[in-house]
LOFI-326990 format. One record per atom (N, C-alpha, C, O): residue in three letters; y, x, z. Coordinates in steps of 0.2 Angstrom, whole numbers, plus 5000, padded with zeros to 4 digits. Each point is the difference from the previous one (the first is absolute). Example, Ala and Ser with C-alpha at 12.3 -4.5 7.8 and 13.67 -1.06 7.14 Angstrom:
ALA497250665039/ALA500649965000/ALA500650045000/ALA499950055003/SER500649934993/SER500650045001/SER500549965003/SER500650035001/
***
This chain:
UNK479147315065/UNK499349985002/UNK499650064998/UNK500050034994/UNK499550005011/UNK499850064999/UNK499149974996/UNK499749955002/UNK500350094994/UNK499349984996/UNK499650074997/UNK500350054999/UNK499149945001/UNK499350024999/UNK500049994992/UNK499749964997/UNK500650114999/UNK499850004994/UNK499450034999/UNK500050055003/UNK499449924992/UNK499350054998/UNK500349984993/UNK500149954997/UNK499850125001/UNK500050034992/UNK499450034997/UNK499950065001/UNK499649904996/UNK499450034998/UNK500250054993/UNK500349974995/UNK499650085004/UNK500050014993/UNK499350034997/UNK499650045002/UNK500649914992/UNK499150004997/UNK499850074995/UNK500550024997/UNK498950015002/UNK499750075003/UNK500450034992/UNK500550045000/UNK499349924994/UNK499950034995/UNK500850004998/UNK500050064998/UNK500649925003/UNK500649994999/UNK500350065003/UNK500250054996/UNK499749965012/UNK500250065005/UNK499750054995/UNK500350034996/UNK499049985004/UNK499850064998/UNK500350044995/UNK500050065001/UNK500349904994/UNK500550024992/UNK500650045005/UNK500150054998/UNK500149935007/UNK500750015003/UNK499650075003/UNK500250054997/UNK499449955008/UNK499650075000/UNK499950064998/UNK500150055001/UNK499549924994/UNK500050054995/UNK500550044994/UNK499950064998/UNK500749895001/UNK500650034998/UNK500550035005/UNK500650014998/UNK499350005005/UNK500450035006/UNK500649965003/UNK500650025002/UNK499349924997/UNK500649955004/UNK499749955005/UNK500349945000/UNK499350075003/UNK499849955004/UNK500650015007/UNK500449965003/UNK499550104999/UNK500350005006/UNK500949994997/UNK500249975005/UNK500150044993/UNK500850014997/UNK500249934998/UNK500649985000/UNK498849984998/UNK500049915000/UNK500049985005/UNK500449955000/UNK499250085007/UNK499949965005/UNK500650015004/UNK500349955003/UNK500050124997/UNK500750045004/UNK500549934996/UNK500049955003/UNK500350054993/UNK500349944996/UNK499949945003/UNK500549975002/UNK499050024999/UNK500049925001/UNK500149995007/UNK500349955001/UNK499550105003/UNK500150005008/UNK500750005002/UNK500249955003/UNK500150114994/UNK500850035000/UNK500349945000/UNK500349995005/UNK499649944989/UNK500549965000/UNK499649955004/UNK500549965002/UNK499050025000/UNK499749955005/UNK500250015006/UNK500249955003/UNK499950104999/UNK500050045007/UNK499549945006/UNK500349975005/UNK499250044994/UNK499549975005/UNK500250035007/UNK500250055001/UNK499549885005/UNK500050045006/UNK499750075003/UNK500250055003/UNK499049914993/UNK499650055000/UNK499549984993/UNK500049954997/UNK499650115003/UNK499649994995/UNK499450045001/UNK500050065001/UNK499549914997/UNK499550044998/UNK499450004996/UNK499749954998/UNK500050104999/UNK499650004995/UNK499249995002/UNK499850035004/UNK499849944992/UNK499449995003/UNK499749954995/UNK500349974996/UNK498850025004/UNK499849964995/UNK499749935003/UNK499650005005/UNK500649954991/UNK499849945004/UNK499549994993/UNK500250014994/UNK499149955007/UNK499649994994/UNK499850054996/UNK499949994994/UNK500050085009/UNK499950044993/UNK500650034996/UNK499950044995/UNK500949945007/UNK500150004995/UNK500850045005/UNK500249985006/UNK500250074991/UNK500750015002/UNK500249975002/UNK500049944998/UNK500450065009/UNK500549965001/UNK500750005007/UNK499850035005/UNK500649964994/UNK500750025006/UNK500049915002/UNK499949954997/UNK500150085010/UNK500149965005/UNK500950015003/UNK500350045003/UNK500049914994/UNK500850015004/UNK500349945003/UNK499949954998/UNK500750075008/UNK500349985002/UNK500749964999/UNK500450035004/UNK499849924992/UNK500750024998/UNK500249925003/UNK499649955001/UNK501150085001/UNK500349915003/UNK500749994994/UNK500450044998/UNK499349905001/UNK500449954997/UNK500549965002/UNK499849955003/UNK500750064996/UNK500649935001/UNK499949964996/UNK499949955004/UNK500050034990/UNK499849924997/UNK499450024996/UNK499950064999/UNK499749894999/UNK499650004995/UNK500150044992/UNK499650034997/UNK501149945002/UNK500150024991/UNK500050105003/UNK500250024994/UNK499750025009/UNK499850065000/UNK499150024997/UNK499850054998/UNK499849905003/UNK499450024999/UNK499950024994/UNK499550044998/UNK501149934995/UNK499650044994/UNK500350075000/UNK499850054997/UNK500849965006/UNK500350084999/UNK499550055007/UNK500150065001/UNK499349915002/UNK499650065003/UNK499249974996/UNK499550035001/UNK500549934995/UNK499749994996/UNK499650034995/UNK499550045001/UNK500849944994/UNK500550014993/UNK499850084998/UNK499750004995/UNK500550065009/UNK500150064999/UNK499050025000/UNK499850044996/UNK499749925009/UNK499350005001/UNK499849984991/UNK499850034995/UNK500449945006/UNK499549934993/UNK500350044993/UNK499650014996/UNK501050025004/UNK500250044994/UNK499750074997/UNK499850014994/UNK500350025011/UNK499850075003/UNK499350004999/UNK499950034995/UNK499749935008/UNK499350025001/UNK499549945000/UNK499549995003/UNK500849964993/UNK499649945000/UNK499549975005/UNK499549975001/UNK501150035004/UNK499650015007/UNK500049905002/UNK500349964998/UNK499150035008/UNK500149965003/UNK500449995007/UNK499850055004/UNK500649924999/UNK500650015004/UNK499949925002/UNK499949954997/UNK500050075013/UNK500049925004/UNK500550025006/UNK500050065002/UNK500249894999/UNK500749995006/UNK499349975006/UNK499549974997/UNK500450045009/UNK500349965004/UNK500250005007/UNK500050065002/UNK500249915002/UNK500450015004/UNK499850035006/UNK499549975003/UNK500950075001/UNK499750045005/UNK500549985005/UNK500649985000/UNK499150035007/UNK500349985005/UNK499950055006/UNK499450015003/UNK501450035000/UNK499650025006/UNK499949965008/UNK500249945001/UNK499450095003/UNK499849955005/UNK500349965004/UNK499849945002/UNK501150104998/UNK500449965003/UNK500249944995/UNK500149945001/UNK499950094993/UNK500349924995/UNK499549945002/UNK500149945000/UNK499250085002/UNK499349954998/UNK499949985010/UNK499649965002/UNK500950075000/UNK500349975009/UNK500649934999/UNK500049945003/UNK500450084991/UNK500649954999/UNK499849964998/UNK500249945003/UNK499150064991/UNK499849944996/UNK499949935004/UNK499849944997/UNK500250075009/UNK499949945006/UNK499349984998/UNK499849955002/UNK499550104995/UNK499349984999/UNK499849955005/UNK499549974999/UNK500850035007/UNK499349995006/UNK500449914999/UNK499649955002/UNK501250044995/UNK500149935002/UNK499849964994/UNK500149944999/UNK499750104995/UNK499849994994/UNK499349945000/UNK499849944998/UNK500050135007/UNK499149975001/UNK499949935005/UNK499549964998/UNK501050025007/UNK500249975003/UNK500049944997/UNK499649965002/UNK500950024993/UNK500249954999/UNK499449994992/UNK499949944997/UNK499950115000/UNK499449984995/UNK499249995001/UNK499649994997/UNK500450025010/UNK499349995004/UNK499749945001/UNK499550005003/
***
């Protein structure tokens, strides 16, 4: 199942990482063994943040693309689920609405 990870990392934490010359060598690690589909960096609230794409085979995977976020950088990390247009063609929406209306 392919999902929508947001990883906030909060300013004063990262910046330690920063400032000691490991921030980027932290993130290269954590990505290397993640291997996201896509990712990207950017701030949501003010504050750092990676936008990534990873698909999942079962759930008991989310603390190992977790796990490495929350350790690392005392970060905040939210799953949710992403759907391309043909998946949300299959979802049968329209016989959904149908029979809930």
């Amino acid at each position: 199942m392919r999902m929508l990870m947001t990883v906030e990392l909060p300013t004063a934490h990262f910046n330690v990482a920063v400032k000691d010359g490991t921030a980027g060598r932290k993130l290269e690690r954590i990505l290397e063994q993640l291997r996201p589909e896509a990712v990207y960096f950017t701030e949501q609230d003010g504050r750092r943040s990676a936008i990534m794409i990873v698909n999942l085979e079962n759930p008991a995977q989310i603390p190992a693309l977790a796990e490495p976020w929350f350790l690392t950088f005392n970060a905040e990390v939210r799953f949710s689920i992403a759907m391309t247009p043909d998946e949300l063609r299959r979802s049968e929406l329209d016989a959904l609405g149908r029979e809930w209306s």
